[in-house]
C-alpha positions as CSV (number, residue, x, y, z in Angstrom):
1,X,9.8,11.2,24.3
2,X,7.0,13.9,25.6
3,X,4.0,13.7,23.7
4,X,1.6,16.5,23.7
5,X,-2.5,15.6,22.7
6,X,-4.2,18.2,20.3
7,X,-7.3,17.7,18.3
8,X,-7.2,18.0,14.3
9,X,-8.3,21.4,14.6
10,X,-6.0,22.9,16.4
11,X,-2.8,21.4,14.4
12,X,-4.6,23.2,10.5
13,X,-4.5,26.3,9.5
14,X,-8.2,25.3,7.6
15,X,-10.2,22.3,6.8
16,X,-11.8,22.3,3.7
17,X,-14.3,19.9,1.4
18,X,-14.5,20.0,-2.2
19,X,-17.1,20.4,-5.0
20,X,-19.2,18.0,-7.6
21,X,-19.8,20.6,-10.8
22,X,-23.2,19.0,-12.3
23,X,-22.4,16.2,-13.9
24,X,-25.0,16.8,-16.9
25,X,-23.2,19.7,-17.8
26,X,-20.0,18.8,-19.9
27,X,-18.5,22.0,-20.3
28,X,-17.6,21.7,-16.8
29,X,-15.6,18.5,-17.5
30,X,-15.2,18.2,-21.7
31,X,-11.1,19.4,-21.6
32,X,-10.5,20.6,-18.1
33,X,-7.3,21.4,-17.2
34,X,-8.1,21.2,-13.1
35,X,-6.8,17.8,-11.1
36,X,-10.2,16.7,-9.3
37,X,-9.3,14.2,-7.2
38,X,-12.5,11.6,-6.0
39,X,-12.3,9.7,-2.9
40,X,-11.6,6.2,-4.4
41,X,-8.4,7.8,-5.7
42,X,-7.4,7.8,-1.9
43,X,-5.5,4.1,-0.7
44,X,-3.0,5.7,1.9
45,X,-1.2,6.7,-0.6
46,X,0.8,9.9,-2.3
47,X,-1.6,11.3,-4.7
48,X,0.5,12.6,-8.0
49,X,-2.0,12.6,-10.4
50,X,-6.0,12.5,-10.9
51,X,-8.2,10.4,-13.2
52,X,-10.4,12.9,-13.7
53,X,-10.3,17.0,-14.9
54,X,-12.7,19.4,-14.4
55,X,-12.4,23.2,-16.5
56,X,-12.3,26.6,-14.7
57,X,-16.0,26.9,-16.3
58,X,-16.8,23.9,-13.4
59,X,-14.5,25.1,-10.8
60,X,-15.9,28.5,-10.8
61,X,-19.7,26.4,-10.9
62,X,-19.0,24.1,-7.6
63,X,-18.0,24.6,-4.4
64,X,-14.3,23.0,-5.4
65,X,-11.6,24.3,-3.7
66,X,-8.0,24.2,-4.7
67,X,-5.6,23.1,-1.9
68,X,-1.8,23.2,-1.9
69,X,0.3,20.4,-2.5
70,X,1.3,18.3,1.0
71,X,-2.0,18.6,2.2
72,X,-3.5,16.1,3.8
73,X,-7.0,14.2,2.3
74,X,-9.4,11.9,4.5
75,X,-11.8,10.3,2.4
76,X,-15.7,10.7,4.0
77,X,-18.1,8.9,2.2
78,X,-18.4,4.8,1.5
79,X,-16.1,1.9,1.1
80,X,-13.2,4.6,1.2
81,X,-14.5,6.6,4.4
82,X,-11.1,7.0,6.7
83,X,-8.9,5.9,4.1
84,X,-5.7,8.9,3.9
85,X,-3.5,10.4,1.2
86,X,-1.3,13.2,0.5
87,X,-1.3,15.4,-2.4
88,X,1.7,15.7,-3.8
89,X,0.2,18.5,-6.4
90,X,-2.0,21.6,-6.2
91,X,-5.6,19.9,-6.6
92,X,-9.4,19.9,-6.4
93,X,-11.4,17.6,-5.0
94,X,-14.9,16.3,-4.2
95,X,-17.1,17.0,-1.7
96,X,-16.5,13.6,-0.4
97,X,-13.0,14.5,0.8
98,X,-11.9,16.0,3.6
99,X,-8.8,18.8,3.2
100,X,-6.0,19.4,6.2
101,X,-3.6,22.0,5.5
102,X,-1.6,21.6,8.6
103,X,0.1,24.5,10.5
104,X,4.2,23.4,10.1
105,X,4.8,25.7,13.1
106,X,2.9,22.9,15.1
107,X,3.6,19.5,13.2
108,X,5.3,17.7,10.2
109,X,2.3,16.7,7.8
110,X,3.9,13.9,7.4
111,X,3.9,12.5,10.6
112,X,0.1,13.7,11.1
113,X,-0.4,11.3,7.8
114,X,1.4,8.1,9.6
115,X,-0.4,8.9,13.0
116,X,-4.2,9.1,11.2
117,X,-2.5,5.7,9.3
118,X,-2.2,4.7,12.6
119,X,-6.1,5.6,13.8
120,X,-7.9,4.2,10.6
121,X,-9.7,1.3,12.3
122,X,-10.9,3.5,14.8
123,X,-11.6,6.7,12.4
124,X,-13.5,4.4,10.0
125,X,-15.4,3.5,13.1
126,X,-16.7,6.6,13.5
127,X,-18.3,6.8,10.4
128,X,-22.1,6.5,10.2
129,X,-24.7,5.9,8.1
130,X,-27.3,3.2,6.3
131,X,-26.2,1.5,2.8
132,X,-23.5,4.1,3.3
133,X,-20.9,4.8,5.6
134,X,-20.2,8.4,6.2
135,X,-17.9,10.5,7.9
136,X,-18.1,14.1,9.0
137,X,-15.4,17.2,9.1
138,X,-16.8,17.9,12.6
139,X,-15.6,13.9,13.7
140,X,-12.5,14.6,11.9
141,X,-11.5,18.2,13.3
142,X,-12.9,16.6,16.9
143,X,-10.4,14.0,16.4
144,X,-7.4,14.1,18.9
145,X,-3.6,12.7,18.2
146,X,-0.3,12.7,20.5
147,X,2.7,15.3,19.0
148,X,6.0,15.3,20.5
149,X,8.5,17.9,19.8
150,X,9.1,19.0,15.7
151,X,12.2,17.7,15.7
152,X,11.0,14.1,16.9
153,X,8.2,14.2,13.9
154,X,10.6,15.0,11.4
155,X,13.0,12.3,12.3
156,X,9.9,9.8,12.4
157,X,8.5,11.0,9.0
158,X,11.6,10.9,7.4
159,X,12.1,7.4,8.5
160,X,8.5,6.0,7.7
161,X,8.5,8.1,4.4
162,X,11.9,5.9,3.1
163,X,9.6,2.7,3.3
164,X,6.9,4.5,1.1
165,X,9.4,6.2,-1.4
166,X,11.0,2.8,-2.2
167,X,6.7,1.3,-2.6
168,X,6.3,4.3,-4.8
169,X,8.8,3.2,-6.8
170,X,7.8,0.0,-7.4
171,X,4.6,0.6,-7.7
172,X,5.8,3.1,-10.6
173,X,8.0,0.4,-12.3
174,X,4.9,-2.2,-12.1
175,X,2.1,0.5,-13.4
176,X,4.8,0.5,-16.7
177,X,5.0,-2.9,-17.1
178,X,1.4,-3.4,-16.7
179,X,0.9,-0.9,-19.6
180,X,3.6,-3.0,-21.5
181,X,1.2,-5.9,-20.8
182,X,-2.2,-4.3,-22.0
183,X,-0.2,-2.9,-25.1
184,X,0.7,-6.6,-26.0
185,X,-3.0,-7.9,-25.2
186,X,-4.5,-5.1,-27.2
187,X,-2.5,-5.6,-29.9
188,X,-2.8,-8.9,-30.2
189,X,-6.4,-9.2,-29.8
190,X,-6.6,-7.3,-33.3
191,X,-5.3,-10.5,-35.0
192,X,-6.4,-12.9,-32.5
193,X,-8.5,-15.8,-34.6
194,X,-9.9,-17.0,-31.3
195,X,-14.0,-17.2,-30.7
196,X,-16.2,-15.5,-29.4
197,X,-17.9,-16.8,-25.9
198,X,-19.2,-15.9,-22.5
199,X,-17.0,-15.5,-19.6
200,X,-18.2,-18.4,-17.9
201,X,-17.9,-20.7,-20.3
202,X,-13.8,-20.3,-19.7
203,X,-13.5,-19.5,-16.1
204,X,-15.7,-20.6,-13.4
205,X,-17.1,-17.0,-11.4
206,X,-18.4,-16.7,-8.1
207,X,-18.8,-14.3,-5.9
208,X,-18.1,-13.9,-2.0
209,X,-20.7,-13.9,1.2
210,X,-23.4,-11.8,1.8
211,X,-23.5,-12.6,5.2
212,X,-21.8,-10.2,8.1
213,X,-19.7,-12.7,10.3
214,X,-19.3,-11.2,13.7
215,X,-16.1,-9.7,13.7
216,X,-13.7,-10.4,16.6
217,X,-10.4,-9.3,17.8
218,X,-8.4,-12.6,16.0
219,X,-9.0,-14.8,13.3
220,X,-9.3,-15.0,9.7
221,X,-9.6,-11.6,7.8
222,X,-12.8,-11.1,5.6
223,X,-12.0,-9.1,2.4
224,X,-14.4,-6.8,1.3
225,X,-13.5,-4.6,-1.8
226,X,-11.8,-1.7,-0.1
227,X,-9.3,-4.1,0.8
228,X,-8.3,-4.8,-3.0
229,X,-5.5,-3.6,-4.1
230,X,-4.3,-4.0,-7.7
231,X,-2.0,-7.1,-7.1
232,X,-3.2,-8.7,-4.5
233,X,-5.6,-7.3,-1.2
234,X,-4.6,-5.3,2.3
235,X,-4.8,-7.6,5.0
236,X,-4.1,-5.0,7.7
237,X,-7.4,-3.5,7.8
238,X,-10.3,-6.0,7.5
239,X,-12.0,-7.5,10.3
240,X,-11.7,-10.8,11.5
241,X,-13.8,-13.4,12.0
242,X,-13.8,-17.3,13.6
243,X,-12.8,-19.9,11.7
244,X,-16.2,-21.8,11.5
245,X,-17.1,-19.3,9.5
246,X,-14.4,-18.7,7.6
247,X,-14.7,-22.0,6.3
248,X,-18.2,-22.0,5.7
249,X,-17.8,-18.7,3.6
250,X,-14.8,-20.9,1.5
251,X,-17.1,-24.2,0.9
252,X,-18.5,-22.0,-1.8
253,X,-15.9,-19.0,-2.3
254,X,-12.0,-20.4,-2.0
255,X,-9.6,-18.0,-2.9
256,X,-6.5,-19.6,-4.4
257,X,-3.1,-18.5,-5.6
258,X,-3.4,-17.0,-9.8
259,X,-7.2,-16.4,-8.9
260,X,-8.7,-12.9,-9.7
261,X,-11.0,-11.0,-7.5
262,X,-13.1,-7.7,-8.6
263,X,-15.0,-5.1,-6.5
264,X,-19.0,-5.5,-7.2
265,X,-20.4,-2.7,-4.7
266,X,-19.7,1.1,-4.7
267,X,-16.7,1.3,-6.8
268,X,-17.0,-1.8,-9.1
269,X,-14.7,-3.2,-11.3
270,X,-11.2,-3.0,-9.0
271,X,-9.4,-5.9,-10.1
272,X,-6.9,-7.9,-7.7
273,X,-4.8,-10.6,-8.9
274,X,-4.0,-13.0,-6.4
275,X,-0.4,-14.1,-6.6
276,X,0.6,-15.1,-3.0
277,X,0.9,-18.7,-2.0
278,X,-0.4,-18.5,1.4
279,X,-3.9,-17.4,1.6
280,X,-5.8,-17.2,5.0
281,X,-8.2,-14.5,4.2
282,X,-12.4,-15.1,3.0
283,X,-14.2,-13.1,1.0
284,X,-17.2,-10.9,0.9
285,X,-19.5,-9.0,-1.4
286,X,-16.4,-9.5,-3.9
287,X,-16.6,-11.5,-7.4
288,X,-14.2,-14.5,-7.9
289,X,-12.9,-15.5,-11.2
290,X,-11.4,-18.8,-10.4
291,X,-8.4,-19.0,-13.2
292,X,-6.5,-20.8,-11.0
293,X,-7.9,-23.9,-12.5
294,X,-6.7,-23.1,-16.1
295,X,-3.0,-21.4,-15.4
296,X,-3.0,-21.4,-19.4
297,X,-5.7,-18.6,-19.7
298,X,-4.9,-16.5,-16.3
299,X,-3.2,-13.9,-17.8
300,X,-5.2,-13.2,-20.3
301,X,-8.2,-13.5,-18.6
302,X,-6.9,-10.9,-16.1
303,X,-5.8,-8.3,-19.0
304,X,-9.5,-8.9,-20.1
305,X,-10.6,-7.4,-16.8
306,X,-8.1,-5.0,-16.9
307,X,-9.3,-3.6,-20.1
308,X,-11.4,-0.6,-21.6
309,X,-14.1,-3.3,-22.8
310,X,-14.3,-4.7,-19.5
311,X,-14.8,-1.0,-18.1
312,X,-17.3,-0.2,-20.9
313,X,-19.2,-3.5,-20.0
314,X,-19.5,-3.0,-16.4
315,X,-20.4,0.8,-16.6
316,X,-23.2,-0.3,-19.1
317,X,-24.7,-3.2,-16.5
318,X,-24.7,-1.0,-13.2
319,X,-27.6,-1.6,-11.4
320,X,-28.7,0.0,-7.9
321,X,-29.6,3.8,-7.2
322,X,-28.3,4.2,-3.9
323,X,-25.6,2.3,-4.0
324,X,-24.2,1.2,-7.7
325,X,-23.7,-2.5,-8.4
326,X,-22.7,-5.2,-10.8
327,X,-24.3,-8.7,-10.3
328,X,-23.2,-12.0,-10.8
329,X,-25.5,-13.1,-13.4
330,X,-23.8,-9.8,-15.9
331,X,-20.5,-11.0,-15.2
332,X,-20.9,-14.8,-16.3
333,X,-22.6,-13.6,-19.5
334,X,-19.7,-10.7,-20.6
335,X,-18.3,-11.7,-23.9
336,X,-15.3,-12.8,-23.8
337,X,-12.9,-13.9,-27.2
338,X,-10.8,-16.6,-26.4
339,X,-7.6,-17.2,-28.4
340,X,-6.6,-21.0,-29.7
341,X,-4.0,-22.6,-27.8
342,X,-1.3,-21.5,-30.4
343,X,-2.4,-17.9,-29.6
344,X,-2.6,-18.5,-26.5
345,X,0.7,-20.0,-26.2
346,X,2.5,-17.3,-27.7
347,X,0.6,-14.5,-25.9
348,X,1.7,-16.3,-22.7
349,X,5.4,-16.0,-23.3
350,X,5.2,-12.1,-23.5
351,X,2.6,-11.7,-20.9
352,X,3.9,-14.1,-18.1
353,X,7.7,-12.5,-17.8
354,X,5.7,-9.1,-17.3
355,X,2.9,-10.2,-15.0
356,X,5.6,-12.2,-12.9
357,X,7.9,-9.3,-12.4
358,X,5.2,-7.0,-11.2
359,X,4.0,-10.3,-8.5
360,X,7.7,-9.9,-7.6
361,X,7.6,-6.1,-6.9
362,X,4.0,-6.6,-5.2
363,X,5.3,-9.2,-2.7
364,X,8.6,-6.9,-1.9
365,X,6.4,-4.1,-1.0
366,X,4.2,-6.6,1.2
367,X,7.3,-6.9,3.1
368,X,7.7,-3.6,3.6
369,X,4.2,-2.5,4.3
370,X,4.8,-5.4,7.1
371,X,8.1,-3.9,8.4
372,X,6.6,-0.3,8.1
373,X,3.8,-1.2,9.9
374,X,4.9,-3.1,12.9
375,X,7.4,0.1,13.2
376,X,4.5,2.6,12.8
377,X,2.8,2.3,16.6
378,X,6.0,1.9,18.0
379,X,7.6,5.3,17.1
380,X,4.0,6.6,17.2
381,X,4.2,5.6,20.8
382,X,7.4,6.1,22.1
383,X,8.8,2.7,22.5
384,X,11.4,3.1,19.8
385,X,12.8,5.9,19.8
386,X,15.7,7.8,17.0
């Protein structure tokens, strides 16, 4: 297979950023009707919906652009800088993302997508920056991939894109049940007879290093919170490090199977739940609720997290200017109401069926993140070939 090198640049018909309308004004946001899309939105992933709306009063009051569906979006700034997505809807976005509408006379955006997949260690790299990592449209436009023929991308991205359609899926079918789950759990909390306590009076929370290993080429992977997904963490990305340290880092911060782990840095309050029996990753800057040691109160704990007090909590006890975080000290003390063990009992035999099918969908996709992965430089390269 011939491959051809061309930079970003030359493979878009533009390259755009977005817009942040000011956020004290909220007629720009009160009932928009515009997908704005922010960068921690942006997980490799196919973006089909937003979290957040701004109105055409805010659009026409920022530099917000909208850009056509199958674009592709590089996240710029922070724990998310190099991280990719496509949109799979006319959006908007912030100025934190970075907007490639690629010419389809020169290359399937798809397999543009899977070959920047392919670059993220060395893309996130390139970032620079103090407190906060940053990337810039000239790095990305600057940035040079191999093509072959149009024919050869299509057949790649239609192969690679069958792995992510059946993740999608699943990922759909678990983001029901987990509603399912916080339906139960908020409807039974309005009856629970239960008291009222502080979170670490029933689970025991820590938090990762603050240290910065030296990383090396093998070893033990040190999870930081972009790594977090919502059932479990990405263990394709994160640097490694030896294993002196990674077992000094787990004298104090041991990650076990049913534990919970939540983002304190940048975007806090991402909550992973740890469901894998095999763990050989350390963690850092990262809180650790350690329910593995009660298995009677883990899933309720971890709807707890999940839920709009929990949000409400943590966006209340932000600290930090530059960069917003949560300390340990304000998690220990959130109030928490814990149910008796009859509650809890009968909670548990709706939660756990739910909560288990969703572990069970999580670790199929591992598998085929795995497969898709160990595929991905190998077509990328030319040493399989369709």
């Amino acid at each position: 297979m011939k491959f051809s090198n061309y930079c970003i640049l030359d493979i878009c018909n533009k390259i755009t950023t977005g817009g942040t309308p000011k956020s004290t004004n909220k007629e720009f946001y009160e009932n928009g009707n515009i997908p704005w899309l922010n960068t921690k939105e942006i997980n490799f992933n196919r973006i089909y919906h937003t979290d957040a709306f701004i109105t055409k009063k805010g659009y026409d009051n920022s530099s917000a652009k909208w850009i056509d569906e199958n674009n592709i979006i590089i996240a710029m700034y922070g724990a998310t800088a190099g991280k990719i997505a496509i949109n799979k809807i006319p959006l908007t976005t912030n100025q934190a993302c970075c907007n490639l509408s690629i010419n389809h006379k020169i290359a399937d955006y798809r397999y543009v997508y899977y070959a920047l997949v392919n670059k993220y260690k060395y893309l996130s790299s390139l970032a620079n920056g103090g407190a906060q990592q940053n990337l810039n449209t000239n790095i990305i436009k600057e940035l040079e991939i191999e093509l072959p023929k149009l024919p050869e991308q299509y057949k790649i991205g239609n192969l690679l894109s069958l792995f992510d359609d059946k993740i999608e899926l699943n990922n759909k079918i678990n983001k029901n049940l987990e509603n399912q789950a916080l339906s139960i759990y908020y409807n039974w909390k309005k009856e629970l007879k239960g008291k009222l306590t502080v979170l670490q009076d029933v689970v025991d929370v820590r938090d990762g290093t603050h240290d910065s290993p030296k990383s090396q080429n093998n070893g033990y992977p040190l999870v930081t919170s972009k790594h977090l997904n919502e059932y479990g963490v990405d263990l394709s990305t994160p640097n490694k490090i030896c294993k002196s340290d990674f077992d000094k880092i787990n004298e104090r911060s041991k990650v076990d199977t049913y534990d919970i782990l939540m983002s304190m840095i940048g975007t806090v309050g991402l909550i992973s739940f740890i469901s894998q029996q095999e763990i050989n990753f350390a963690i850092k800057n990262v809180a650790l609720f350690k329910t593995s040691q009660n298995l009677n109160i883990v899933y309720y704990v971890l709807l707890f997290l999940k839920s709009s007090e929990t949000k409400n909590y943590i966006n209340t006890s932000l600290a930090g200017s530059t960069q917003q975080y949560i300390s340990l000290s304000e998690l220990r003390k959130m109030p928490i109401l814990i149910p008796n063990d009859t509650e809890l009992s009968k909670l548990n035999n709706f939660l756990k069926p739910l909560i288990t099918l969703i572990c069970k969908n999580t670790d199929e996709n591992m598998s085929l993140i795995k497969l898709r992965d160990t595929l991905l430089p190998k077509l990328l390269s030319g040493e399989i070939s369709l």
